[in-house]
DRENDO-88157 format. One record per residue (C-alpha): chain; residue in one letter; residue number from 0; x, y, z. Coordinates in nm, 2 decimals. Each point is the difference from the previous one (the first is absolute). Layout:
residues N
  unit  code  pos      px      py      pz
     A     A  NUM       X       Y       Z
...
END
This chain:
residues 260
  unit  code  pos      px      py      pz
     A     X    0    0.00    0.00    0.00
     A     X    1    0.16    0.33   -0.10
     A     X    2   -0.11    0.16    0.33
     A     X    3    0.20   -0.24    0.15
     A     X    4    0.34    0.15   -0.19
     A     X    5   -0.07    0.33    0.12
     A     X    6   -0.07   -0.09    0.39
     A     X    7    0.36   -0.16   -0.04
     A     X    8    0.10    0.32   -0.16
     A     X    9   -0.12    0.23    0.24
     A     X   10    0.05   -0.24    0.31
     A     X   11    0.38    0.05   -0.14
     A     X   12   -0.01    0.39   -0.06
     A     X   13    0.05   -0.10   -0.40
     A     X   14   -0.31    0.18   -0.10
     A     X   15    0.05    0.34   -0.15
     A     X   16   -0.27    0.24   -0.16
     A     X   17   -0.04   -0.04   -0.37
     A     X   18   -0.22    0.16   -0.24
     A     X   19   -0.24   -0.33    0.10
     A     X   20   -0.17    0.08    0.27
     A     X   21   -0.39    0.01    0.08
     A     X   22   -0.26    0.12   -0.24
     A     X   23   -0.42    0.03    0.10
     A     X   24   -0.26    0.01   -0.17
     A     X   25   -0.28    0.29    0.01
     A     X   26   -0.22   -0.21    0.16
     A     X   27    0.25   -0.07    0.30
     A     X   28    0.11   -0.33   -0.09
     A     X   29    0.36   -0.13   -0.04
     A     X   30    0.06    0.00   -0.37
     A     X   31    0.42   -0.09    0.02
     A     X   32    0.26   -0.11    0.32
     A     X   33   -0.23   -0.21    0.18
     A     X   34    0.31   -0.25    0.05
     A     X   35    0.17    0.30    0.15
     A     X   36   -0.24    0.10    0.22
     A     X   37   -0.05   -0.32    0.15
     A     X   38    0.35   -0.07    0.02
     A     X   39    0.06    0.34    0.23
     A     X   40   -0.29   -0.18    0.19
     A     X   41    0.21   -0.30    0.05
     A     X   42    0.30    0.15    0.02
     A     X   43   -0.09    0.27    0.28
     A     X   44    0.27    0.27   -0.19
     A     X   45   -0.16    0.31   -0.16
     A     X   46    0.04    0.08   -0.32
     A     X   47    0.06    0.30   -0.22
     A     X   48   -0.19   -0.05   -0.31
     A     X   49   -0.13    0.21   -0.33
     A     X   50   -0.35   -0.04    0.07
     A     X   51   -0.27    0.14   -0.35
     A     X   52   -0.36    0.10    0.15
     A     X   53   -0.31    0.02   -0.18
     A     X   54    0.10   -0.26   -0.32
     A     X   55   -0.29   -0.03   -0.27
     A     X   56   -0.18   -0.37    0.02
     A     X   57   -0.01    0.04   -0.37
     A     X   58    0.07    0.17   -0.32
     A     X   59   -0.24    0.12   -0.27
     A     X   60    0.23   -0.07   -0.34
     A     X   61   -0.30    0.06   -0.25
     A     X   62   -0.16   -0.29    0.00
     A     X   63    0.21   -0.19    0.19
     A     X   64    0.00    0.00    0.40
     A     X   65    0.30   -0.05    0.15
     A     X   66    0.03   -0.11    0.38
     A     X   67    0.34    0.09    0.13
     A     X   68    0.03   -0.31    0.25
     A     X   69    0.08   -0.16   -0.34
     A     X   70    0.25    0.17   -0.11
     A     X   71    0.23    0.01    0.32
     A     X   72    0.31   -0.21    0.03
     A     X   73   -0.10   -0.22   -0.34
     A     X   74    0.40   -0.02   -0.08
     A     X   75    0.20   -0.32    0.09
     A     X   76    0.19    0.03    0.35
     A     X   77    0.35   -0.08   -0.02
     A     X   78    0.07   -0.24    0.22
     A     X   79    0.33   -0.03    0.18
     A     X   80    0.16   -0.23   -0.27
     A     X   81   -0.04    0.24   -0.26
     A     X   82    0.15    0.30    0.19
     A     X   83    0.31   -0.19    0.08
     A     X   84    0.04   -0.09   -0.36
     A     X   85   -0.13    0.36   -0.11
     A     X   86    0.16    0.23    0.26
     A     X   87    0.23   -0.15    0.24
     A     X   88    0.18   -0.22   -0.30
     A     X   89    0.05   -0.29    0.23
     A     X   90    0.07   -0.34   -0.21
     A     X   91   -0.28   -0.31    0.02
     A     X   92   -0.25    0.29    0.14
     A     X   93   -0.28   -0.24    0.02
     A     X   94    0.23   -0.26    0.16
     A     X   95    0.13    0.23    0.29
     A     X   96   -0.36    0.12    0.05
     A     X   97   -0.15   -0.34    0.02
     A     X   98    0.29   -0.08    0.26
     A     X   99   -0.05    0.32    0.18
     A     X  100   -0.36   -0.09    0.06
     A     X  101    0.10   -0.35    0.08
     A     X  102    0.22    0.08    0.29
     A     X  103   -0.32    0.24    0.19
     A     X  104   -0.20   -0.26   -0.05
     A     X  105    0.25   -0.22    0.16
     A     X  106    0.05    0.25    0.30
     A     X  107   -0.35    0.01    0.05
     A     X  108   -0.01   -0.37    0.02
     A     X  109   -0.18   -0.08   -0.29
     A     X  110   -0.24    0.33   -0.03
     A     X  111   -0.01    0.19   -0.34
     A     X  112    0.07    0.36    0.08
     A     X  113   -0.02    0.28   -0.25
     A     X  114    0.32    0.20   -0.07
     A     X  115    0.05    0.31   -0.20
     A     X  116    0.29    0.09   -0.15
     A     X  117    0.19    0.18    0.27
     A     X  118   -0.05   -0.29    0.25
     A     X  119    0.10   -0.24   -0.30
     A     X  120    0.30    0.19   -0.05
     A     X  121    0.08    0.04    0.37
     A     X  122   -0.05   -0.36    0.05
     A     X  123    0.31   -0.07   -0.24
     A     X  124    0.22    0.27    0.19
     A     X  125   -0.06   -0.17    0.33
     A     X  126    0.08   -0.35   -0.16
     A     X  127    0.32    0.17   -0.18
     A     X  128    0.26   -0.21   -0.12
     A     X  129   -0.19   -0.34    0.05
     A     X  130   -0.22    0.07   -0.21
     A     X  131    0.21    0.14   -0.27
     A     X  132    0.24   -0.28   -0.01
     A     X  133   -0.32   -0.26    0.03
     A     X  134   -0.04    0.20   -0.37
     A     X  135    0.31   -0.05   -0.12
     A     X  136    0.05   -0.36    0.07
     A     X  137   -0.29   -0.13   -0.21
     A     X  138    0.14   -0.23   -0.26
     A     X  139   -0.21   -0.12   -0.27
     A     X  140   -0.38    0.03   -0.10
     A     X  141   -0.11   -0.11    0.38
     A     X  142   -0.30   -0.23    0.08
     A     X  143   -0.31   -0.03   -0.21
     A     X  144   -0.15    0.16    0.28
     A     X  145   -0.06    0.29    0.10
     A     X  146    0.38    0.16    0.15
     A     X  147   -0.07    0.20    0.28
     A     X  148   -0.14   -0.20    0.27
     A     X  149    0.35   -0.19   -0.03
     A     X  150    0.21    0.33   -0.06
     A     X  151   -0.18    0.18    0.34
     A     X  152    0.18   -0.33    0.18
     A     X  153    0.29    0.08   -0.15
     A     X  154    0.03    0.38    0.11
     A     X  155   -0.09   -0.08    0.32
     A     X  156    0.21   -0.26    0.07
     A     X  157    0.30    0.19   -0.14
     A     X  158   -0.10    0.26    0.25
     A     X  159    0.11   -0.27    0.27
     A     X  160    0.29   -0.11   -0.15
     A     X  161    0.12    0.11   -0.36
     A     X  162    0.23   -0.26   -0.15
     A     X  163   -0.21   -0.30    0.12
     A     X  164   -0.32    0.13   -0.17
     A     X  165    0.19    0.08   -0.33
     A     X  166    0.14   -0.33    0.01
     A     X  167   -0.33   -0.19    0.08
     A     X  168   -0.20    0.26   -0.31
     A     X  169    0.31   -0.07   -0.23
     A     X  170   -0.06   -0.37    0.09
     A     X  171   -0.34   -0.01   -0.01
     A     X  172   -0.04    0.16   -0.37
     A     X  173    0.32   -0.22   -0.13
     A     X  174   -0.04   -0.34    0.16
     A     X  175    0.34   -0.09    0.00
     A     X  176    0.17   -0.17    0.20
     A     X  177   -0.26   -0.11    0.26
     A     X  178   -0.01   -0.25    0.23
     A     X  179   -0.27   -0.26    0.09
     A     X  180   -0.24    0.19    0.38
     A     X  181    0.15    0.30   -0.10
     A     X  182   -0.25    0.26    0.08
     A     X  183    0.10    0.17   -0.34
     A     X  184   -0.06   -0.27   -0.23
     A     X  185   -0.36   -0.13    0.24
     A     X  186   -0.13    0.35   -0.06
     A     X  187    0.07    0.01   -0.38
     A     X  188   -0.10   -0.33   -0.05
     A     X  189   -0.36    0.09    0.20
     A     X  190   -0.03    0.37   -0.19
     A     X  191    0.08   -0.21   -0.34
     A     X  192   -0.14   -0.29    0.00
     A     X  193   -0.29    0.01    0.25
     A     X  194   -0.13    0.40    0.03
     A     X  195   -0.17    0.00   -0.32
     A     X  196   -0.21   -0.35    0.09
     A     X  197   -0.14    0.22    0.30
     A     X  198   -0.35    0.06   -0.07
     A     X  199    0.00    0.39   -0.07
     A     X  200    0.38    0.04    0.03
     A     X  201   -0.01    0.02    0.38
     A     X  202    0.01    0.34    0.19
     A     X  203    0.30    0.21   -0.06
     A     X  204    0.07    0.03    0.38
     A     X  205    0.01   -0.32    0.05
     A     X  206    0.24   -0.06   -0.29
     A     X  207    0.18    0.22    0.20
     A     X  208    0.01   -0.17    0.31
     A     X  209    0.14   -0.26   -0.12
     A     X  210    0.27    0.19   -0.17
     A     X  211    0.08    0.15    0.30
     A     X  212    0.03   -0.35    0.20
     A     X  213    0.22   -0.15   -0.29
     A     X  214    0.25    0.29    0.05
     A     X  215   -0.01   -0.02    0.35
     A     X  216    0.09   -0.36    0.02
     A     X  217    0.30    0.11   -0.27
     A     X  218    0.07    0.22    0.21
     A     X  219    0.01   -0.20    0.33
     A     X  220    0.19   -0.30   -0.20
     A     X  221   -0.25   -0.24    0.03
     A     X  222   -0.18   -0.28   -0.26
     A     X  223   -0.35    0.08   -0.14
     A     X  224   -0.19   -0.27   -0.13
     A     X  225   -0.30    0.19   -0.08
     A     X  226   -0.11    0.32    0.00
     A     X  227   -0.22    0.15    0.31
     A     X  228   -0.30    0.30   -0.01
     A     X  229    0.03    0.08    0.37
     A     X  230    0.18    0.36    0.12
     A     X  231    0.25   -0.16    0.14
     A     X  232    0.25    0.16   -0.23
     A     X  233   -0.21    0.31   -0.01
     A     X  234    0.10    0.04    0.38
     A     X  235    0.31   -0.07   -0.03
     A     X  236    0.10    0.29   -0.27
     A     X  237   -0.26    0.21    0.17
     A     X  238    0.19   -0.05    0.34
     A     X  239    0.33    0.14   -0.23
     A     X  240   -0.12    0.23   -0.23
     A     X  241   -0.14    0.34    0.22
     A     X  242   -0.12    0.11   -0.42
     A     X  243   -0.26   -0.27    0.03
     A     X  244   -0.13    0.20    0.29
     A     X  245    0.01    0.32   -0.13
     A     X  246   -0.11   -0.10   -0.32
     A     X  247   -0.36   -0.14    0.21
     A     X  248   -0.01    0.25    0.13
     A     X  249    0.00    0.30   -0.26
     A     X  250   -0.26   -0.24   -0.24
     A     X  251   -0.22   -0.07    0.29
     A     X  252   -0.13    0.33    0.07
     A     X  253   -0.23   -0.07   -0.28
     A     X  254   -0.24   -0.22    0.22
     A     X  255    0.06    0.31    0.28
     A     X  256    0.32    0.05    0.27
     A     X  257    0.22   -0.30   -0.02
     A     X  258    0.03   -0.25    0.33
     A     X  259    0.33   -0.21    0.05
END
């Protein structure tokens, strides 16, 4: 829900006065920013906003009669993808965003938040150089999956500890070189061979989770015979990675003030 994006926004003092603001009709109703409005609700921050009084319901064109409620915000939003690609110039836009919104949903254990472009972007500043050496160590085409539930693993874990998660994602994408119980090579073989027999794909978080346990049982040098769903591994980066927190905690003001 958009209004969602601007609590976050607001919640985060992201949310500057534009030339989009409030309009209202002659008649008293809301005619544009409704999603704004509510989010100051939800929010509890005021707002500076352009607001237009008395807008015509309609317009007399001849014989045509226009209403104006149909003619506000027809154009296509961008969405965050595109204005990665478009103004930030940042390579595999719609890959980084898909991870970006992979990771809050991760932090918010398995909740969709909405994210606008500021928080996107300050999500990847607070994850830094994990996540853009996670980016730079893809090799090859990747699953035939969707990339980012696996990549979101992959920048969190390097946020633990760097040169294990490139070598498990460098690993992982290759499969070279693996042995028999090694976490590596049970979670490829699972993401490979059995994720697309999963009725629906499975959830993303829970393709997740058990990302997140493979790594961790890399990462503790221990033998994996199959993959697991639980947040076991989910506590265990969460317990070493203060981002996780802070992430959950700047994308959860959407659903109101954020509780540890």
């Amino acid at each position: 829900m958009l209004a969602d994006a601007y609590v976050v926004e607001m919640q985060n003092d992201y949310f500057i006065p534009t030339h989009q603001g409030i309009a209202i009709f002659e008649n008293g109703e809301i005619a544009d920013g409704q999603h704004r409005l509510e989010a100051i609700m939800r929010s509890g921050k005021s707002q500076w906003l352009l607001t237009s009084r008395n807008v015509p319901l309609l317009e007399k064109r001849g014989k045509k009669t226009i209403f104006v409620h149909d003619v506000i915000d027809r154009v296509t939003i961008r969405s965050i993808a595109d204005e990665f690609a478009r103004k930030y110039k940042i390579k595999n836009a719609a890959r980084v965003a898909a991870t970006i919104a992979a990771i809050i949903q991760l932090a918010n254990k398995g909740k969709g938040r909405k994210a606008s472009i500021p928080i996107a972007l300050t999500v990847m500043k607070k994850l830094g150089d994990s996540f853009g050496k996670t980016f730079e160590s893809i090799e090859g085409p990747g699953l035939r999956l969707p990339i980012a539930p696996i990549l979101a693993v992959f920048v969190i874990a390097a946020g633990v500890n760097l040169d294990k998660a490139i070598d498990f994602e460098r690993k992982y994408f290759s499969g070279i070189g693996l042995e028999v119980e090694s976490p590596i090579l049970t979670l490829r073989n699972f993401v490979w061979n059995k994720w697309n027999t999963v009725r629906g794909g499975g959830s993303r978080y829970q393709l997740m989770l058990m990302g997140l346990n493979a790594v961790m049982y890399f990462f503790e040098d221990q033998p994996m015979k199959r993959v697991k769903g639980n947040e076991a591994g989910l506590d265990y980066f969460s317990e070493k990675h203060k981002e996780l927190e802070e992430i959950y905690q700047m994308t959860h003001a959407a659903n109101g003030k954020a509780e540890k």
